[in-house]
N, CA and C of each residue as an Amber inpcrd file, in Angstrom:
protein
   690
 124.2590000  71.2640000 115.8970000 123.7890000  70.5700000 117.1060000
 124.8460000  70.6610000 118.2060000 124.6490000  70.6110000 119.7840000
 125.6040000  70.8200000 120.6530000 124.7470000  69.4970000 121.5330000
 126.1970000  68.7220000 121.7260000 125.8160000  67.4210000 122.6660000
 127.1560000  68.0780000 123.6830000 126.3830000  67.2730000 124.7160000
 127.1840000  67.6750000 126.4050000 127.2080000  66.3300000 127.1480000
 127.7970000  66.1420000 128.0920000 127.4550000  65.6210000 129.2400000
 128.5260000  66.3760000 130.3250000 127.7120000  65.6900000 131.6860000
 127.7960000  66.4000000 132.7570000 128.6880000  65.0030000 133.6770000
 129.1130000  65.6240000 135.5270000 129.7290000  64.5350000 136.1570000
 128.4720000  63.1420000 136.2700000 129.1120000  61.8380000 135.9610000
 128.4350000  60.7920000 136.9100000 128.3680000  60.3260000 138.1650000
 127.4170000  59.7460000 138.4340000 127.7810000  59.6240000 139.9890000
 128.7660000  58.1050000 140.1400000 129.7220000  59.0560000 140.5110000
 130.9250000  58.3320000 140.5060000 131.3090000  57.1560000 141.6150000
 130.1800000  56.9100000 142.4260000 130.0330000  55.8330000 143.7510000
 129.5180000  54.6480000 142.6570000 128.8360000  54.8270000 141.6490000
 128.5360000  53.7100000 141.3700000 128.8750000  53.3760000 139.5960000
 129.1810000  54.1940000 139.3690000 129.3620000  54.9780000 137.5740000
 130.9710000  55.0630000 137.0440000 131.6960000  54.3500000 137.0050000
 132.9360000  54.8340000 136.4870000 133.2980000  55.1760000 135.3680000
 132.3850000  54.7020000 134.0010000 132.6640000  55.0620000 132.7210000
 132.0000000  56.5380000 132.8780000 132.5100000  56.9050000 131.5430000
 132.2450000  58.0630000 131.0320000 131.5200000  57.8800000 129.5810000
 130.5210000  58.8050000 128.9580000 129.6960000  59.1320000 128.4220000
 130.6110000  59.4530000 126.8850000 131.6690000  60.1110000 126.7940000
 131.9640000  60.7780000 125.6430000 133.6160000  60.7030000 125.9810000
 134.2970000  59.9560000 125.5620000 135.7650000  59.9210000 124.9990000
 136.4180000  60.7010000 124.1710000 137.4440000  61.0250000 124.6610000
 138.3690000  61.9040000 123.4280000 138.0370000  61.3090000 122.2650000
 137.9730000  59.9030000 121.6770000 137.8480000  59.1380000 120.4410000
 136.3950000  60.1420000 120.0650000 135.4560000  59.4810000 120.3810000
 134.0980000  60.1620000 120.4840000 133.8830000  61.4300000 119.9490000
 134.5130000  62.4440000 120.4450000 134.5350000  63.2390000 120.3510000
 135.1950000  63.7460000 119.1740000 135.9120000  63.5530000 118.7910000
 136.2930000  62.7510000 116.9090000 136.1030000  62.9380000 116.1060000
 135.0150000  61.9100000 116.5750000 133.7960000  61.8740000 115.3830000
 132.8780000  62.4530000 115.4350000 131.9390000  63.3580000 116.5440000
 131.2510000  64.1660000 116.7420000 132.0570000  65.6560000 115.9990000
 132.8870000  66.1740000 116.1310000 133.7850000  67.5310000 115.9280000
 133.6820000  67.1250000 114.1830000 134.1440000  65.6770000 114.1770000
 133.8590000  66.0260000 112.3400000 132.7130000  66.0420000 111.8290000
 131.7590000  65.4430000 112.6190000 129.9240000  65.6960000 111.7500000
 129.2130000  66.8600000 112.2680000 130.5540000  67.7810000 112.5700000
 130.3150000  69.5060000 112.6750000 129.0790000  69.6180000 114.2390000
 129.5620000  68.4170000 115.0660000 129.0500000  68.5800000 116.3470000
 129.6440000  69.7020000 117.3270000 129.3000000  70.2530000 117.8600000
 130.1060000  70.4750000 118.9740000 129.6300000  70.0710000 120.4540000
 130.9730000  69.7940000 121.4240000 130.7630000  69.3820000 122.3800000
 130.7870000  70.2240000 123.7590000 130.2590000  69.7990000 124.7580000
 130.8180000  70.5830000 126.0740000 130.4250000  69.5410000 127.1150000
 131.5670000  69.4540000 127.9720000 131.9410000  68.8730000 129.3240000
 132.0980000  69.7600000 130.2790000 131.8820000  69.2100000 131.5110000
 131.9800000  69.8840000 132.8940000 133.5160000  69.7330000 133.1120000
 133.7230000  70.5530000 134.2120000 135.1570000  70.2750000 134.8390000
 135.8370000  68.6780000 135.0110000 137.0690000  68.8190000 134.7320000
 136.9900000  67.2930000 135.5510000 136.0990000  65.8140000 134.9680000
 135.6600000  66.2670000 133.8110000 134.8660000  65.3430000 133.2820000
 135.5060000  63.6480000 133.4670000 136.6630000  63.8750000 133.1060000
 137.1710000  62.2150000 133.0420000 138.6860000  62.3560000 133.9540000
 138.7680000  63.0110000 134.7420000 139.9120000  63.0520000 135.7150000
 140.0370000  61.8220000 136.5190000 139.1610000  61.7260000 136.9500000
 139.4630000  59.7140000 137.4560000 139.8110000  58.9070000 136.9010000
 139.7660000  58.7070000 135.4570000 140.1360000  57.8500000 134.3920000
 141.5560000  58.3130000 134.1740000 142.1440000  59.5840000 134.4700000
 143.7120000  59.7350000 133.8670000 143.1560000  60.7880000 132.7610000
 141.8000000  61.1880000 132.2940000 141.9710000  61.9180000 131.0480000
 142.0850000  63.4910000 131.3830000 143.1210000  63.9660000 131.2500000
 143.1860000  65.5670000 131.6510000 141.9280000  66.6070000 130.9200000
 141.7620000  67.5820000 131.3580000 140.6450000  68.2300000 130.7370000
 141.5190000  68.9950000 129.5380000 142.8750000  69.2080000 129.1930000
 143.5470000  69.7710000 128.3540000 143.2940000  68.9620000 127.3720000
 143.1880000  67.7960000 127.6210000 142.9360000  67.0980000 126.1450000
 141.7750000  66.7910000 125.4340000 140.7050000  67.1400000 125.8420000
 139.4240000  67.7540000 125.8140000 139.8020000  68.8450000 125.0650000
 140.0770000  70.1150000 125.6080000 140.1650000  71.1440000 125.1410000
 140.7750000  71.1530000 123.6910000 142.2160000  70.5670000 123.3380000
 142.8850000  70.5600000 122.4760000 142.3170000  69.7470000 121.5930000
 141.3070000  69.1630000 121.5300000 140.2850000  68.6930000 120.3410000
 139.1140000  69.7990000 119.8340000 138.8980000  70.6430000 121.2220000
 138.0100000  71.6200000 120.4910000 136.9040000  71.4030000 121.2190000
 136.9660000  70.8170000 122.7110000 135.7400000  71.1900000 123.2640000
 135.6640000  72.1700000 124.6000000 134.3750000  72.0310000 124.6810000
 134.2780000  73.4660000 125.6320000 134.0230000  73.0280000 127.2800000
 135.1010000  73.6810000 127.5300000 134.7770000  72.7160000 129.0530000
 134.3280000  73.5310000 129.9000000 133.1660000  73.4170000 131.0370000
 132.3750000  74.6960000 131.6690000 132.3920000  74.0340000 133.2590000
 132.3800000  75.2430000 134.2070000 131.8680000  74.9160000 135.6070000
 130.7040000  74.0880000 136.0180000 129.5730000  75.0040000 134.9720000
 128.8400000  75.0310000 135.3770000 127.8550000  74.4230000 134.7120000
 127.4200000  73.3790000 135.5800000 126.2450000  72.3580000 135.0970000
 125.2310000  72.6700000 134.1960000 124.5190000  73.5800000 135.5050000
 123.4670000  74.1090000 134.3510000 123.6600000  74.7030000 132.9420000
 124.4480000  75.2940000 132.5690000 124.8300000  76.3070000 131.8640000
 125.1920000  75.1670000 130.8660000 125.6600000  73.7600000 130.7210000
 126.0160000  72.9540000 129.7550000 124.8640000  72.4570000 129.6530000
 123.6160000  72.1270000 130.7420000 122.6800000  71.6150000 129.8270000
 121.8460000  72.5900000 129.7190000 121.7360000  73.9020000 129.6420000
 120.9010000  74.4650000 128.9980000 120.9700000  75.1530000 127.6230000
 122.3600000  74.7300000 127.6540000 122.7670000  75.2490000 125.9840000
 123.1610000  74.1500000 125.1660000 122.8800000  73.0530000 125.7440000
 122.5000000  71.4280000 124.9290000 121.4800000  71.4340000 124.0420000
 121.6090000  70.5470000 123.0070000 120.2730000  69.8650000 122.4820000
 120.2070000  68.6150000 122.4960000 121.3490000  67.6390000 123.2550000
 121.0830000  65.9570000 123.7210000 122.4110000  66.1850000 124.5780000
 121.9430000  65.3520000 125.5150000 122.7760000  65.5460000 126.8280000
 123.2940000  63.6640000 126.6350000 124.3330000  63.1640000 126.7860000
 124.4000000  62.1090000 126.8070000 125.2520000  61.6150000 128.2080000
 124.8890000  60.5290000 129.0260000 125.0230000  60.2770000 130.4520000
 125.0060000  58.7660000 130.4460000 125.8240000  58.0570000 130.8810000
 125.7730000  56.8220000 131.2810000 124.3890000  56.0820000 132.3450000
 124.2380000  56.6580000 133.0530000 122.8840000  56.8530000 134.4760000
 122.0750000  57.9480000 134.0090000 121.2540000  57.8380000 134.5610000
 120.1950000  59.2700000 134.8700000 120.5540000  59.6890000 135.7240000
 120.7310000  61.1880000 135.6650000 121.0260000  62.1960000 136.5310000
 120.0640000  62.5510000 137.5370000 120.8200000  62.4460000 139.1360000
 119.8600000  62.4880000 140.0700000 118.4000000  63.9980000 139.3820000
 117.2670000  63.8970000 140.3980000 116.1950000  64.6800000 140.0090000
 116.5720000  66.6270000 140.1620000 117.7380000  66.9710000 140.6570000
 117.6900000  68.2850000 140.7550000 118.7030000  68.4790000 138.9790000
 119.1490000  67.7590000 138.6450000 119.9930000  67.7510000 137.4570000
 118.9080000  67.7810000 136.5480000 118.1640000  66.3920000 136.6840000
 116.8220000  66.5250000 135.5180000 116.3280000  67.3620000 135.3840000
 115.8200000  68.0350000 136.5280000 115.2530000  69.2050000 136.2740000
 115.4110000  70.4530000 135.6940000 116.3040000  70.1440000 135.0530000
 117.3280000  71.4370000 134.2650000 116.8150000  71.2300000 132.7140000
 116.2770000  70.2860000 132.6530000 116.1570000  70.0050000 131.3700000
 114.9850000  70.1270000 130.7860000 114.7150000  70.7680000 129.9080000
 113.6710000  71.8280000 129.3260000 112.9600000  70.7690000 128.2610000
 111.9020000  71.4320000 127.9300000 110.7630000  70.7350000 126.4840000
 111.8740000  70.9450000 125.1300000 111.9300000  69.9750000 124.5890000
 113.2320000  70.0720000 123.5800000 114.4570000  69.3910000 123.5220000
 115.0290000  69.1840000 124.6270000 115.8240000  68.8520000 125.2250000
 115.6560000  66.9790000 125.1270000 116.9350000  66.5800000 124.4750000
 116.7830000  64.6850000 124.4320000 118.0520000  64.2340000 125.3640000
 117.5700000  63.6190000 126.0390000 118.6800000  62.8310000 126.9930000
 118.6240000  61.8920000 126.6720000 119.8400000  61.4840000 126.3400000
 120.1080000  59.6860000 126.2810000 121.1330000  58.8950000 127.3690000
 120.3950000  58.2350000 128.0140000 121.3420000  57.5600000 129.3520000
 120.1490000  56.4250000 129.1550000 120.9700000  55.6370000 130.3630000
 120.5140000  54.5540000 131.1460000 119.3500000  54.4930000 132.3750000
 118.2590000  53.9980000 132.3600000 117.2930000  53.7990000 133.0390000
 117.3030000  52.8890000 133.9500000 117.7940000  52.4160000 134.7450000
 117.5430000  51.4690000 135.8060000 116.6800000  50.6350000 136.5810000
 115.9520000  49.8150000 136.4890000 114.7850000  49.4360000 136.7270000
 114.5320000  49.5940000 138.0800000 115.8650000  49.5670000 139.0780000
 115.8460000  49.1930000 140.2430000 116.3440000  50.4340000 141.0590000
 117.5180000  50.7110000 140.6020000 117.6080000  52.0700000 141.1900000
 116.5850000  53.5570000 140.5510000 116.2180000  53.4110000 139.4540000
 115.1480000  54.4280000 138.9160000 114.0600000  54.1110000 139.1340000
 113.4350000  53.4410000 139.9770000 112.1630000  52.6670000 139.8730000
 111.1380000  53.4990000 140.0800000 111.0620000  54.4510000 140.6780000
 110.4940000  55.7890000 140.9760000 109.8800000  56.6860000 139.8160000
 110.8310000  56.7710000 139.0760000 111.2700000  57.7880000 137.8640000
 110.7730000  57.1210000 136.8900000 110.7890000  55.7500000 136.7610000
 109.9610000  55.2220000 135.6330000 108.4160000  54.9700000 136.1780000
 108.4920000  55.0450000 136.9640000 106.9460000  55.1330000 137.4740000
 106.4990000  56.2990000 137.1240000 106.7170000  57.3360000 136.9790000
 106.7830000  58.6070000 137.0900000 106.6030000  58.7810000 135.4890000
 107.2460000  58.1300000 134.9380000 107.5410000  58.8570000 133.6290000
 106.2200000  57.9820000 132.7510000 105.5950000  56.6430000 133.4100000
 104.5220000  56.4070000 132.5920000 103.4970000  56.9290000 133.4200000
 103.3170000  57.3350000 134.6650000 101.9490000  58.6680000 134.8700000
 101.9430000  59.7490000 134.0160000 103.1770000  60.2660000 133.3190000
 103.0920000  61.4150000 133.0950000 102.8100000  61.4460000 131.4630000
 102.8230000  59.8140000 131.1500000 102.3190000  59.7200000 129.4660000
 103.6350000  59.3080000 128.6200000 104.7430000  59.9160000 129.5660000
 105.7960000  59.5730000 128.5240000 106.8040000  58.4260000 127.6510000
 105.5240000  57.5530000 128.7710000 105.9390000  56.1380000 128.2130000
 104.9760000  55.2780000 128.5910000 104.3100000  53.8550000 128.1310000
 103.1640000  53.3610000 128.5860000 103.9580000  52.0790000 129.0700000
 103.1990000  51.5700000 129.8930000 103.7280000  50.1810000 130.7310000
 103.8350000  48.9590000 129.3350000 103.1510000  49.1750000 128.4800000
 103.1780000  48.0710000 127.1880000 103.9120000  48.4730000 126.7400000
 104.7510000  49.6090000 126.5030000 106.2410000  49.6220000 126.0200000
 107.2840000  49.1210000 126.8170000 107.2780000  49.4500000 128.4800000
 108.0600000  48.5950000 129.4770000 107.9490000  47.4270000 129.1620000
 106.6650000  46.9100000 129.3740000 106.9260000  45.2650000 129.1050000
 107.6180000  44.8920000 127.5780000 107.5920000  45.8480000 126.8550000
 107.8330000  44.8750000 125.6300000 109.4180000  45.5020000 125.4820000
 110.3800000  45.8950000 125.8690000 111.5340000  46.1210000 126.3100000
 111.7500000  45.2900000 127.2400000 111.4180000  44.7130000 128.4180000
 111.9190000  43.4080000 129.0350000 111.8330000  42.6370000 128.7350000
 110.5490000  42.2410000 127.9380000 110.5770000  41.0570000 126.9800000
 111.8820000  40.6310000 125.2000000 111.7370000  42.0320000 125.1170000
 113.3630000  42.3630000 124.3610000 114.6400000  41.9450000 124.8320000
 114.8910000  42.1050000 126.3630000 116.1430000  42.0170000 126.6700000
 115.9350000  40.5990000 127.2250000 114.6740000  39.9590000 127.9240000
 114.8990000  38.8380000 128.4450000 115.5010000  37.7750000 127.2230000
 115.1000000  38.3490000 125.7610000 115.3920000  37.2100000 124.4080000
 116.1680000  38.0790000 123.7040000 117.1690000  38.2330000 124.1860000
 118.2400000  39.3290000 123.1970000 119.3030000  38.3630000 123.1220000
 119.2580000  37.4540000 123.6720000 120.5050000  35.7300000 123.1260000
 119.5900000  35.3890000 122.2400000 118.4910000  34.9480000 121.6290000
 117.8700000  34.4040000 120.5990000 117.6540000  35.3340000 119.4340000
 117.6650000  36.8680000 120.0210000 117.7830000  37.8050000 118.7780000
 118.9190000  38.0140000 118.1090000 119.9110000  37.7090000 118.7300000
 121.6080000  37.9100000 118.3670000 121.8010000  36.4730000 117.3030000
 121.5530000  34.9550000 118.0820000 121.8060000  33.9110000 117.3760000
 120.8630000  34.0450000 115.7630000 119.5280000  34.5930000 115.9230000
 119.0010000  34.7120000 114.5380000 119.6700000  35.8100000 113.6850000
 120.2680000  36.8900000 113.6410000 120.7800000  37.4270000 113.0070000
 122.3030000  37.1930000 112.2560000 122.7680000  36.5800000 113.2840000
 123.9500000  36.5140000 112.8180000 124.2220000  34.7710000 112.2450000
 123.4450000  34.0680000 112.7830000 123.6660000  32.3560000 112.7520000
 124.6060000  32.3030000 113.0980000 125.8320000  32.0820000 113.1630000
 127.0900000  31.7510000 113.2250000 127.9910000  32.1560000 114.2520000
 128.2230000  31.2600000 115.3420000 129.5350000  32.2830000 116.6160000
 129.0970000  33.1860000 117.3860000 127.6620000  33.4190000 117.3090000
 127.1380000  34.7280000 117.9540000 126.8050000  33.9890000 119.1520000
 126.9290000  32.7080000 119.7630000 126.6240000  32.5460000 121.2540000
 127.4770000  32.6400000 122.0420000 128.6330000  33.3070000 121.6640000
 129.8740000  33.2830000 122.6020000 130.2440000  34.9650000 122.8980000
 129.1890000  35.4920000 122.0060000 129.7150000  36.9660000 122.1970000
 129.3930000  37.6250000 123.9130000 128.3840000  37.4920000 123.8890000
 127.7460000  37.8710000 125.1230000 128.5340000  37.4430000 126.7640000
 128.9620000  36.1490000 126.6770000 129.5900000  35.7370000 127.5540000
 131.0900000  35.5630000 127.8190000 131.4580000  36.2150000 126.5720000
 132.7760000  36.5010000 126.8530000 132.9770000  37.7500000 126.7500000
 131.6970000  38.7790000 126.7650000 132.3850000  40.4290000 127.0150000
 131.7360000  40.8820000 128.4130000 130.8970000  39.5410000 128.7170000
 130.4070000  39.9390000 130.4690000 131.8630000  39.2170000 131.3300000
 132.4840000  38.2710000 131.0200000 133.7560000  38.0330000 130.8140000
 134.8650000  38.6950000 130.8820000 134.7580000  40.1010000 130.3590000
 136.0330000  40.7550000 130.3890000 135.6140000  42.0750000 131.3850000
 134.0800000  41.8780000 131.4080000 133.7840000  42.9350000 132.4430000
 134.1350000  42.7060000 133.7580000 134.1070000  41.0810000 134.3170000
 134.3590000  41.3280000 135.4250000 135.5340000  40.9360000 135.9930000
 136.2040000  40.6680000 134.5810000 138.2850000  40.5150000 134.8320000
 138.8000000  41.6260000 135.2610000 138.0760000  42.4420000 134.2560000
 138.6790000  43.9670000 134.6140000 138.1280000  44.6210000 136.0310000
 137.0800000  44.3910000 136.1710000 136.8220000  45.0190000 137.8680000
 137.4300000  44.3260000 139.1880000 137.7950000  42.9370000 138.7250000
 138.2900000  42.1700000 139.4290000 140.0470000  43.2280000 139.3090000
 140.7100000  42.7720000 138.3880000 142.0520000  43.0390000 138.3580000
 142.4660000  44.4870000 138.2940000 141.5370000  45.5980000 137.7820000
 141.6930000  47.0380000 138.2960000 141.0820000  47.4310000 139.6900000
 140.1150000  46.4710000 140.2120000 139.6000000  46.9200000 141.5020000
 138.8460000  48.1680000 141.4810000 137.5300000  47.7980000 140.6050000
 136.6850000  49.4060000 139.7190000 136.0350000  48.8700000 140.4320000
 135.1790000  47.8520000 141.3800000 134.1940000  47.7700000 142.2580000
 132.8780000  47.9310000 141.5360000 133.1510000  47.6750000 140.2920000
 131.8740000  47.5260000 139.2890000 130.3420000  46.8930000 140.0500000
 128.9120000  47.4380000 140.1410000 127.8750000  45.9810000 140.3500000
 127.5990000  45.4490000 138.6160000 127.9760000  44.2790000 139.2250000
 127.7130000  43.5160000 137.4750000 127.0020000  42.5050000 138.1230000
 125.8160000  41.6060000 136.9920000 125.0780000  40.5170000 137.0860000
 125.7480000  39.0280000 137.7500000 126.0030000  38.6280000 138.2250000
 126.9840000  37.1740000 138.1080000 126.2700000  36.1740000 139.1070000
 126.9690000  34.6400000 138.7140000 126.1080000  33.9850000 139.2360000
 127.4440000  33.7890000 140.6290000 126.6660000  34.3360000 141.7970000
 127.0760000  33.9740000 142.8250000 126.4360000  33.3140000 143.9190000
 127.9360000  32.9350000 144.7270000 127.4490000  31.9230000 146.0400000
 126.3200000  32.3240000 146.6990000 125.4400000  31.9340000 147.4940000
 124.4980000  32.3400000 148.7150000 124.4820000  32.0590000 149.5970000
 124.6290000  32.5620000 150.6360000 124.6960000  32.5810000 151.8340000
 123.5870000  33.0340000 152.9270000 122.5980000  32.7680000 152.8240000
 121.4500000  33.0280000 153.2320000 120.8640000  34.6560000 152.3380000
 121.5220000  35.4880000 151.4320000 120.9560000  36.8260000 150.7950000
 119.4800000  35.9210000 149.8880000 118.8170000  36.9510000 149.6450000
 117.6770000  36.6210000 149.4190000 116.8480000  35.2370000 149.8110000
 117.4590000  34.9140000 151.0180000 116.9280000  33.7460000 151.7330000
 117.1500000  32.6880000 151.4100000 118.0860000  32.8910000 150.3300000
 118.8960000  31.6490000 149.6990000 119.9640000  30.6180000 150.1690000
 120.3580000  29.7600000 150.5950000 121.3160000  29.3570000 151.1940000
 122.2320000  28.2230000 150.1480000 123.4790000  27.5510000 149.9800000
 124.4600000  26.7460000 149.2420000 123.9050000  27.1120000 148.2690000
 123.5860000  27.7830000 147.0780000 123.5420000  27.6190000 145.3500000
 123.6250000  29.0600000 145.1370000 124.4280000  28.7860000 143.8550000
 124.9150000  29.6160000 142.6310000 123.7500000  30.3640000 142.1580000
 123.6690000  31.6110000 142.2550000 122.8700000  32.0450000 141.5620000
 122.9740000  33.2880000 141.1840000 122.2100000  33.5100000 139.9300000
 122.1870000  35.1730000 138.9410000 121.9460000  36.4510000 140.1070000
 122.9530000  36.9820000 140.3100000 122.6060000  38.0800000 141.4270000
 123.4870000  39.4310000 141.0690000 122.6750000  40.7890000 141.0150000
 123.8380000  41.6030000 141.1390000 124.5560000  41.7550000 142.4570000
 126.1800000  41.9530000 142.2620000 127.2930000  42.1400000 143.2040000
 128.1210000  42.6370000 142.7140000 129.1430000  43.3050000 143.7930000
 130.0570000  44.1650000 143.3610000 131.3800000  43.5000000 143.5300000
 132.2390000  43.6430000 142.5830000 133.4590000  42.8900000 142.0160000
 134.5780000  43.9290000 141.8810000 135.7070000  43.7270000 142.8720000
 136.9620000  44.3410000 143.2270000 138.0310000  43.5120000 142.9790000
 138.9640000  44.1760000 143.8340000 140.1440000  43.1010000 144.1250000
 140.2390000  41.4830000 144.6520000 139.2310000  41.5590000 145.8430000
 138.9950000  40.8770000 146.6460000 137.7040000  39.6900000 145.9680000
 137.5350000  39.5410000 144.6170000 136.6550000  39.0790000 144.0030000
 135.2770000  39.3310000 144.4140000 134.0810000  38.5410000 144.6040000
 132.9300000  39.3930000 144.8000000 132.9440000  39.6440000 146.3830000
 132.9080000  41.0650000 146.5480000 133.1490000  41.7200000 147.7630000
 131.7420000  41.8620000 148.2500000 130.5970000  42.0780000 147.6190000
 129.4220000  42.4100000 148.1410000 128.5460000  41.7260000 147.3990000
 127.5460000  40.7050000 147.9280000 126.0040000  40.7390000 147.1990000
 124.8650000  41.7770000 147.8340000 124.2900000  42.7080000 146.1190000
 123.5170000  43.2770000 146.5940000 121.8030000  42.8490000 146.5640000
 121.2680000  43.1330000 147.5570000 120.2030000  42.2610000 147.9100000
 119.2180000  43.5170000 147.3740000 118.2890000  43.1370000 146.7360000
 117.2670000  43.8160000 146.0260000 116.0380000  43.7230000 146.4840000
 115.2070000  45.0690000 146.5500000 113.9270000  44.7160000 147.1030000
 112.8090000  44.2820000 146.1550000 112.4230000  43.4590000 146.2990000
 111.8590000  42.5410000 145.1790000 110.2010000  42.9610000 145.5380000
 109.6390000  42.9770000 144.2150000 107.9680000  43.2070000 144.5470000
 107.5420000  41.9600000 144.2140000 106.1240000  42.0550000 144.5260000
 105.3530000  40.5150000 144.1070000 105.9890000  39.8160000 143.0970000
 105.8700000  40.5760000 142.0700000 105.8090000  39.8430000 140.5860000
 107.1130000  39.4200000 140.6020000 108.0020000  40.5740000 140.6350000
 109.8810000  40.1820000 141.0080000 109.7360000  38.9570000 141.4640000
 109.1400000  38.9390000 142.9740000 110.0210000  37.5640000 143.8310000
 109.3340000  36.5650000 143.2620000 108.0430000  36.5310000 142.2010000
 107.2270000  35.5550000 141.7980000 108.3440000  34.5650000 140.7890000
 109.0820000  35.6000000 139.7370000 109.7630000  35.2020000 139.0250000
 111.2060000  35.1750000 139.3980000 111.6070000  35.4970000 140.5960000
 112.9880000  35.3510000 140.8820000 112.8230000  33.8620000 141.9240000
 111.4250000  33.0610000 141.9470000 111.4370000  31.5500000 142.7830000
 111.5500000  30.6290000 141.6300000 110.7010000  31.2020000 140.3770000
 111.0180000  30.2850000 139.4160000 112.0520000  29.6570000 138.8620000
 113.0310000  31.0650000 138.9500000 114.2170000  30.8060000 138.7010000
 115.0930000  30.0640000 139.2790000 114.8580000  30.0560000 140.5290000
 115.7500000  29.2940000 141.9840000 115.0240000  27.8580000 142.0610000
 114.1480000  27.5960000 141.1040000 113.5200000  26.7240000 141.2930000
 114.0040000  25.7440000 140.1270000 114.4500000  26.2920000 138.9740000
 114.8500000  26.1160000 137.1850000 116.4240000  25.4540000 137.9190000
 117.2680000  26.2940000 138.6940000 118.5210000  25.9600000 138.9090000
 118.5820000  24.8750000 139.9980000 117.6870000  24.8240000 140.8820000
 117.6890000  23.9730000 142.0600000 117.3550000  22.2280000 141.3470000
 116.4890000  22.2120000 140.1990000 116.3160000  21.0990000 138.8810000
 117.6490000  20.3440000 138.5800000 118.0620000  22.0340000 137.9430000
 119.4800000  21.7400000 137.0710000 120.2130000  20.9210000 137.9300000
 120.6920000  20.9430000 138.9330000 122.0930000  20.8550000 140.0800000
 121.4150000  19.5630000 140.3820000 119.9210000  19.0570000 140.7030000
 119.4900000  17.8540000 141.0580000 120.0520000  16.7410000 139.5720000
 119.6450000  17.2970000 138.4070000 120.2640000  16.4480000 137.5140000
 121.7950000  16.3750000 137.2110000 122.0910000  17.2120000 137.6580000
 123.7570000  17.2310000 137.7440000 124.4480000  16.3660000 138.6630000
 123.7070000  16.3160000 139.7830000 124.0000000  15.1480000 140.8180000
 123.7780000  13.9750000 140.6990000 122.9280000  13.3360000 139.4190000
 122.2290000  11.9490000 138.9960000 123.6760000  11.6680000 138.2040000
 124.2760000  12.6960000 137.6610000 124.8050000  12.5900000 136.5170000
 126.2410000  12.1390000 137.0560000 126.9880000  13.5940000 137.7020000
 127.7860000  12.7290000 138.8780000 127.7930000  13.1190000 140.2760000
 127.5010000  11.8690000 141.1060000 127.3140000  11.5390000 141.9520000
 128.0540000  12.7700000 142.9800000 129.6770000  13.0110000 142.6780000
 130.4880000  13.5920000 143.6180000 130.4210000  15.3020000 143.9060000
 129.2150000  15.4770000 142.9640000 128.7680000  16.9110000 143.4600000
 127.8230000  16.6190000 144.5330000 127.1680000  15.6870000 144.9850000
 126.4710000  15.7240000 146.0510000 127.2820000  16.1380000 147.2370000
């Protein structure tokens, strides 16, 4: 089998797909690999050290995914990249609901996925804290919030300008004004440097009032409770 990946788009993407570690363990289950130029040069990882494990490092894009049989990518690769990719061919990346929104539209016209599998994947991730606490019983409610926790220490204190989920201030973005709320933003030096404002469809903004509506509750009983948050 030959797994590859190619550049990410590095405006919004800073990890990488396949690590020297990675690569490891792929080379011993008689994988072989191939990377583009430059694959992890932003990170500090030279392409020599790539090489000196035994992988194959190429110019040229196409030419790594057409001699792939799973391409692995953090994002989906804009549509002239996809298009490289033949019947046979398994990509495994990240789907975006918001920035791919297009593409998954796209991909259940075309059969390759039905909207009752979408829904039942959001319904997965909306209860993936109640799927974690039943499996494990024990300590598993702290996992989640202390590795979203170290995600945004580190974008904070390396200044990776990560967009991560967090509950931030409002300032009139999504028409919101004084309350805390679940929003993606981007997190630097300068702590959250940007809220990004999302274009919300019916159903979105149906369930993103409920929510503002669940927290606007909370903060009212928080104020019964003590007074000096009013």
């Amino acid at each position: 089998m030959k797994i590859a990946s190619i550049l990410e788009n590095q405006t919004t993407e800073k990890r990488i797909a396949i690590t020297p570690e990675i690569v490891k363990k792929y080379l011993s289950l008689g994988i072989e690999v191939s990377l583009c130029e430059n694959y992890a040069s932003h990170l500090g990882i030279k392409d020599d050290e790539y090489k000196d494990l035994g992988v194959s490092i190429l110019k040229d894009e196409k030419e790594i995914i057409s001699n792939a049989d799973l391409i692995v990518q953090l994002g989906l690769p804009d549509d002239n990249k996809c298009s490289l990719i033949k019947e046979n061919h398994t990509l495994i990346g990240i789907l975006n609901p918001y920035n791919n929104k297009n593409k998954i539209e796209d991909l259940v016209k075309e059969g390759v996925i039905t909207k009752e599998k979408l829904n039942e994947i959001v319904d997965r991730t909306r209860n993936g804290g109640a799927e974690i606490v039943k499996f494990l019983k024990t300590g598993s409610a702290f996992y989640a919030p202390a590795a979203a926790g170290v995600q945004m220490a580190e974008s904070y204190l390396k200044n990776e300008k990560k967009t991560l989920p967090c509950a931030a201030y409002l300032d009139g973005e999504y028409g919101i004004k004084e309350l805390y709320v679940g929003v993606p933003v981007v997190i630097g030096s300068q702590g959250i440097e940007k809220v990004i404002e999302l274009k919300l469809d019916e159903e979105e903004k149906k369930y993103f009032d409920i929510s503002i509506a669940a927290v606007k509750d909370l903060f009212e009983a928080a104020k019964k409770i003590d007074p000096s948050l009013s």
